[in-house]
N, C-alpha and C positions, 0 to 999 in steps of 0.2 A: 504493500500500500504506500509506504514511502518515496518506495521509488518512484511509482505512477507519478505521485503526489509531486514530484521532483523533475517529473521529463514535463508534465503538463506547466509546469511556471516555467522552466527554460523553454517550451514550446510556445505559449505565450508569448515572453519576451523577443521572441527571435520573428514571432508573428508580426510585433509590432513594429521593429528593429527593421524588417525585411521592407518597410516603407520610407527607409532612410540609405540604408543599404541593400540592395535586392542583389546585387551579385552575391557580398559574402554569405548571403541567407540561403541562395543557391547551393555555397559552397557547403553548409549546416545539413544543408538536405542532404548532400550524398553521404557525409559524417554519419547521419543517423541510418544510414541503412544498413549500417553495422548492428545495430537492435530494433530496429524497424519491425524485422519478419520473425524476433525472437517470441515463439509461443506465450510470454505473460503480459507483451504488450495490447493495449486493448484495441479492438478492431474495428471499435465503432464508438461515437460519444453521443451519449441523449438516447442512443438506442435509433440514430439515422444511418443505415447500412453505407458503407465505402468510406463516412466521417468519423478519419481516425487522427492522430497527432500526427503523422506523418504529412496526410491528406490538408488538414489545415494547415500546416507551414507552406505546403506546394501551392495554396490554393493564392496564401497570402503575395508570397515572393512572386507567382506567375504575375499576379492583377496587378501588384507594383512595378514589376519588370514592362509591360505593356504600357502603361498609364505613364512611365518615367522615361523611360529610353525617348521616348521624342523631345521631352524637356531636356536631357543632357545632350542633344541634338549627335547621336547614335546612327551611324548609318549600318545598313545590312551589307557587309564586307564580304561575305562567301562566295566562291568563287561560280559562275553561271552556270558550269557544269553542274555542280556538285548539287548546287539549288536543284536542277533539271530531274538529275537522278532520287535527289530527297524527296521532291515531288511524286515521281513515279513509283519509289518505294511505297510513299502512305497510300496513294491511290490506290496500289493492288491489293493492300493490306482493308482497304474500306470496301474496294469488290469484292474480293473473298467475302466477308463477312455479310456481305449485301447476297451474294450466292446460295450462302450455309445458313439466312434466315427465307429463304424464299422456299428451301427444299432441305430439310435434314431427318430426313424419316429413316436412313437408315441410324441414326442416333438415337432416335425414339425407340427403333426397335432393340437397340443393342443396350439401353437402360431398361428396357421392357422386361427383357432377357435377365440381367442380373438382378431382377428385383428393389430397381432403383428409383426413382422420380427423376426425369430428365431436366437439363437448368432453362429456366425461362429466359425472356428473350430480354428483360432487362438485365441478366448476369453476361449472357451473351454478349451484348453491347459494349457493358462495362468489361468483359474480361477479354474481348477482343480486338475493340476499338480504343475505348478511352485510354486504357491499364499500355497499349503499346505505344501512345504519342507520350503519355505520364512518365514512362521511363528516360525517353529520349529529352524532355523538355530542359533537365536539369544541365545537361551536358549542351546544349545548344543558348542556353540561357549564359552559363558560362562563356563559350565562344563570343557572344556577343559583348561582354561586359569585359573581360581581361584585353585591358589595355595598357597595363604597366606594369612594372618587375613585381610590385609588392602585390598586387595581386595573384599575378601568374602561383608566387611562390607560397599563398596563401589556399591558393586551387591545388596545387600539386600536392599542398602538406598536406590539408584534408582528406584526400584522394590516397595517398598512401596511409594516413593513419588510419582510416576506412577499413583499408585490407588487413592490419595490422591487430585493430580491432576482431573482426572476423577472426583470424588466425589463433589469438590468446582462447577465445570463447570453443573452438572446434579442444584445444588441448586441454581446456578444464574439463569439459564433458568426456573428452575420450581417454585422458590419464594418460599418461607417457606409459604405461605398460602396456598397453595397450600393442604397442611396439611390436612386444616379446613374444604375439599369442599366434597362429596359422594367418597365414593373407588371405581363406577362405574365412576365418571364422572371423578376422579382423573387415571384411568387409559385411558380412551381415550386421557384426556390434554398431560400425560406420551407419549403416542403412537407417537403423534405431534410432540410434544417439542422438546424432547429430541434427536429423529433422525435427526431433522434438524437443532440442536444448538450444538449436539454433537460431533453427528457424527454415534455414535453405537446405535444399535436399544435398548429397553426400559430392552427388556428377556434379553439382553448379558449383560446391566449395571446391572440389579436386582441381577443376577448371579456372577456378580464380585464381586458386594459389597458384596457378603455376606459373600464371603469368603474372601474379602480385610479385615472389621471388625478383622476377627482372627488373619490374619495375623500382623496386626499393635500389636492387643494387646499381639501377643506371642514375639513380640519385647522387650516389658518391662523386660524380664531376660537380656537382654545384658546393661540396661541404670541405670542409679542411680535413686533414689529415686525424687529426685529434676526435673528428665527429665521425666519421670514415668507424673508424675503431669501437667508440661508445655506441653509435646510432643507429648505422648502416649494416655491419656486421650482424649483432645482436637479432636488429629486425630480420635478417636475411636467413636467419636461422630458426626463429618464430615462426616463419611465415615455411619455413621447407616441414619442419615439425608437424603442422598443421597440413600442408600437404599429405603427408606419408600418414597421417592416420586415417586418413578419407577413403584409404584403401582403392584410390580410384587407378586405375594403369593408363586412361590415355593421359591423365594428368603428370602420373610420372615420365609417361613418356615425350608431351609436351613439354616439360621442364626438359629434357635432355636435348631436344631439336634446339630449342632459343637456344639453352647454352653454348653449342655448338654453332649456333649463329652467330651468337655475339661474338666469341673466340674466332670466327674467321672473319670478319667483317670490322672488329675492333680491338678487342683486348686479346692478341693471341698468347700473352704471357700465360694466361689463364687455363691453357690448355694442359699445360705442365701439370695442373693439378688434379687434372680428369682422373688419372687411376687413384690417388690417393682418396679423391672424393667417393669414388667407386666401393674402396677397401673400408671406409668412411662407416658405407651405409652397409655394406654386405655385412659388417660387424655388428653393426648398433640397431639396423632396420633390417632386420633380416625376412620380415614380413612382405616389403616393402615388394622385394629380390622374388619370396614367393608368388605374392600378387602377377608380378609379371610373366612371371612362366606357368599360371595356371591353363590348363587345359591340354601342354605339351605333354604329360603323362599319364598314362592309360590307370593309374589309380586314382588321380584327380576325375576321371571320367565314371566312377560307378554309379553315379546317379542321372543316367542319361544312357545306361546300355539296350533302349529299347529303339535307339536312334543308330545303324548301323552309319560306319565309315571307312572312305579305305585304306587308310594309317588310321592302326591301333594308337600308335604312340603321339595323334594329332587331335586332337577333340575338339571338329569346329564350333560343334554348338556351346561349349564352355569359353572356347575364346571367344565369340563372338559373342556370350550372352544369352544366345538363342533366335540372334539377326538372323541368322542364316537359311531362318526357318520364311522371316518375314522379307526379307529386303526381294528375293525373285516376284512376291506379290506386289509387294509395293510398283517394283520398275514393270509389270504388267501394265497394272492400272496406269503407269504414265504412258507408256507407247496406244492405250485407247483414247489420252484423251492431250496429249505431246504439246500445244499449241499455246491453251487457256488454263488447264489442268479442271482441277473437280469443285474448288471451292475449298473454303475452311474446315478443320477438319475432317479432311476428306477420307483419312484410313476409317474413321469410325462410319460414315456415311456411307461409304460404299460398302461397308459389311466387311472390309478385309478385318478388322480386329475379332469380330464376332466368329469369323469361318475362322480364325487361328483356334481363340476358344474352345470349341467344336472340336475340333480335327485333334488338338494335341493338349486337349484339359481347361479345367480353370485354371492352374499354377500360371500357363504363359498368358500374361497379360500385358499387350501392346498397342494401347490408347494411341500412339505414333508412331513413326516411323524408328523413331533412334538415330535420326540421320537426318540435320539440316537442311542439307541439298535437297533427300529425295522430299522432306517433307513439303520444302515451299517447290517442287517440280510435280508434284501429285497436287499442290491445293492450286496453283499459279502456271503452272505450264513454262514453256521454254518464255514462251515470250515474257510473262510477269517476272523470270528468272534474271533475262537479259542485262535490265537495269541493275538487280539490286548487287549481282555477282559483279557487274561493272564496278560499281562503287565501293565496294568492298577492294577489289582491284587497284584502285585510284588511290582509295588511302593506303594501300601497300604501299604506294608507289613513292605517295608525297612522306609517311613517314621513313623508308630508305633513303630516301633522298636526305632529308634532315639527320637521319641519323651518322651519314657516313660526307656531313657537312661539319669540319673541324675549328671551321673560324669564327664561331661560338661554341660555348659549351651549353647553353641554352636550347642550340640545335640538336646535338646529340642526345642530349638527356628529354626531352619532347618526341625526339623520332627515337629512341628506344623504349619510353613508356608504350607510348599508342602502339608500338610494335609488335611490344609484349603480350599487349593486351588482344589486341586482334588476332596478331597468329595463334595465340592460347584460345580465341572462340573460334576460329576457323578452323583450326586442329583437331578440336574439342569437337565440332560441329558434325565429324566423320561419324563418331559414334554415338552422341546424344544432341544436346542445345536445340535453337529453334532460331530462325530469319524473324519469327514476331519477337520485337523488343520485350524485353520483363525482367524482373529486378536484379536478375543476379549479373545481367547486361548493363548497369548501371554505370560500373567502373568502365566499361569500354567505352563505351557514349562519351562520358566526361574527358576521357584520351585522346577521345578524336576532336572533340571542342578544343582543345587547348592543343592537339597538331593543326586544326584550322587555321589557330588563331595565328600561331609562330610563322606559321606556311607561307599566312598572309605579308603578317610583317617582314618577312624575309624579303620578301618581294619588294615591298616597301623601301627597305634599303638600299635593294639593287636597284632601282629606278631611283636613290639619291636624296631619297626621303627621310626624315626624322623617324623616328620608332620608338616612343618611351618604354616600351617594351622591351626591344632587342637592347637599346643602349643605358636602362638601366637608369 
């Protein structure tokens, strides 16, 4: 009760604050999404569904940020393309939803099925439409407002404390022994845990962390030496901790791509340290080591030997999960409909999760695809695909570009946050995540706000221009 009692006056305050300052309120909102989604936060006030602390600071900082930005006389700086494709991304994201409320009876019948009440069409709304412009607004709201150093570095600190947060809250609930116990058993504890101490599911933490790690450590170009050691270090090691109990494997394997990224693209000293980090974790995580080699041995497979293979000693349906079973249905359903795709939720609509059901029990349950790409290629088709895959492409582009830009150190540590961050959900997005924004999307959005913003100004410079930003 306390605490409530404590988040609701600094929510308050920051409601009110957020009419004097609307950027750094901005910056407050993505801070709290570190206990935002934690189960004792309350979810509604007065008993008005969607009106929570979260909800009201977003509502305030949004109506100020509108209502102020033409008074501080603000222009929209982003670059034509990019507006183009922002554009076309929401539009597919409001057809879809415009599709899957015109026609979703195979929904109805697949709640029918499990004995469930299907969601009305104002949850619909809100968890399709609103909840996906919601996530992205805090991160483009910053874009707009970071226009000088004290800023930027007041967007970044947040932005990393954010994850930092997250990180601490995953190792209280899961205990550092956690460590010690099988990488099958440690990912069921993960499964538990974590959702209902956290808040976010086990994929969305694995996935953050792994690209929170880079993030933190491409901080160290902006800090001394001295901070380097107390700040960076320390957090870098929180946040890998918190990785390895989530038990998640693309995570750990996404941490290994970046790193190997970053070592050849920038710090190759760093490589020197690859096996020791190696001998590191085979010691201390040895969970970590089994997590990743689940499925390559035919004992890890006995609860699955009704699924015949032709290497005993390869168990696709344990590596993969049980993709294996869904993903050939999935890519059916797109070559029927390759173009526009099926609408929102479409695996559930078209009956594919139902016939999984059916065919191979209740235990597999596969509400989606588990795969980004196929999911917005099944709801969106090639065409609604073109844009968003584009711009996803583009900010590869621009933060490479800044990151492997050495005549600031502003450029490097910008183009390797957003770096982190994107190639951790695009990596991530092979085996789970989703193209519709939500929360645990949060920290990337904001990386790409603030590679925007740098992107811009760089440009600025180069055509000769002042940059309170770049020059501090």
């Amino acid at each position: 009760m306390i605490r409530i009692t404590l988040l609701t006056l600094l929510v308050a305050y920051l409601s009110a604050y957020a009419w004097k300052d609307w950027f750094r309120a901005a910056c407050w909102l993505v801070l709290l999404m570190a206990i935002f989604e934690h189960p004792d936060m309350p979810k509604s006030i007065g008993g008005v569904p969607g009106l929570n602390h979260w909800n009201f600071l977003f509502i305030n900082t949004v109506l100020s940020w509108y209502s102020n930005r033409k008074k501080e006389k603000l222009t929209w700086e982003m670059p034509q393309i990019v507006n183009t494709l922002f554009f076309l991304y929401a539009f597919f994201i409001f057809i879809s939803l415009i599709r899957y409320l015109y026609d979703h009876s195979g929904v109805i019948e697949l709640f029918a099925t499990i004995g469930a009440p299907p969601p009305g069409a104002i949850n619909d709304i809100n968890e399709y439409l609103i909840n996906c412009f919601k996530w992205v607004l805090p991160g483009m709201i910053i874009f707009d407002g970071c226009r000088n150093r004290k800023q930027y570095d007041f967007a970044i600190g947040t932005l990393a404390l954010m994850l930092i947060l997250l990180a601490l809250q995953v190792i209280k609930a899961m205990k550092l022994g956690s460590l010690t116990i099988g990488g099958d058993a440690l990912q069921h504890k993960a499964a538990k845990i974590i959702s209902n101490s956290v808040g976010y599911h086990r994929v969305n933490i694995s996935m953050m962390m792994s690209g929170a790690f880079w993030v933190i450590f491409c901080l160290k170009e902006l800090v001394s030496t001295k901070h380097y050691w107390l700040l960076i270090l320390p957090s870098c090691f929180i946040v890998f901790l918190a990785m390895a109990l989530t038990g998640g494997r693309t995570g750990y394997v996404t941490w290994a791509i970046l790193g190997i990224f970053y070592c050849l693209f920038k710090w190759r000293k760093y490589i020197l340290l690859a096996p020791l980090m190696f001998l590191a974790i085979t010691m201390f995580v040895p969970s970590a080591i089994e997590r990743l080699g689940f499925g390559f041995s035919s004992e890890q497979s006995a609860g699955t030997q009704d699924i015949e293979f032709e290497n005993e000693e390869v168990n696709l349906y344990e590596i993969t999960s049980g993709r294996n079973l869904m993903w050939p249905l999935v890519w059916k359903s797109i070559k029927d409909a390759p173009f526009f795709g099926s609408g929102r939720e479409a695996m559930q609509n078209l009956g594919i999760t139902l016939k999984i059901k059916r065919d191979y029990g209740e235990a597999e349950n596969f509400p989606h695809p588990h795969n980004a790409y196929l999911q917005w290629l099944q709801d969106n088709g090639f065409v609604g695909a073109a844009p968003v895959f584009l711009l996803y492409l583009l900010l590869l582009k621009y933060s490479l570009s800044l990151f492997r830009d050495n005549s600031e150190k502003i450029y490097v540590v910008t183009g390797g946050v957003s770096l982190a961050l994107l190639l951790a959900f695009l990596i991530a997005s092979s085996g789970s995540q989703t193209f519709y924004p939500r929360e645990g999307a949060v920290a990337m959005w904001v990386g790409i706000g603030l590679l925007l913003r740098v992107y811009i100004e760089r440009s600025k410079k180069r055509s000769g221009k002042n940059s309170p930003l770049i020059d501090g």
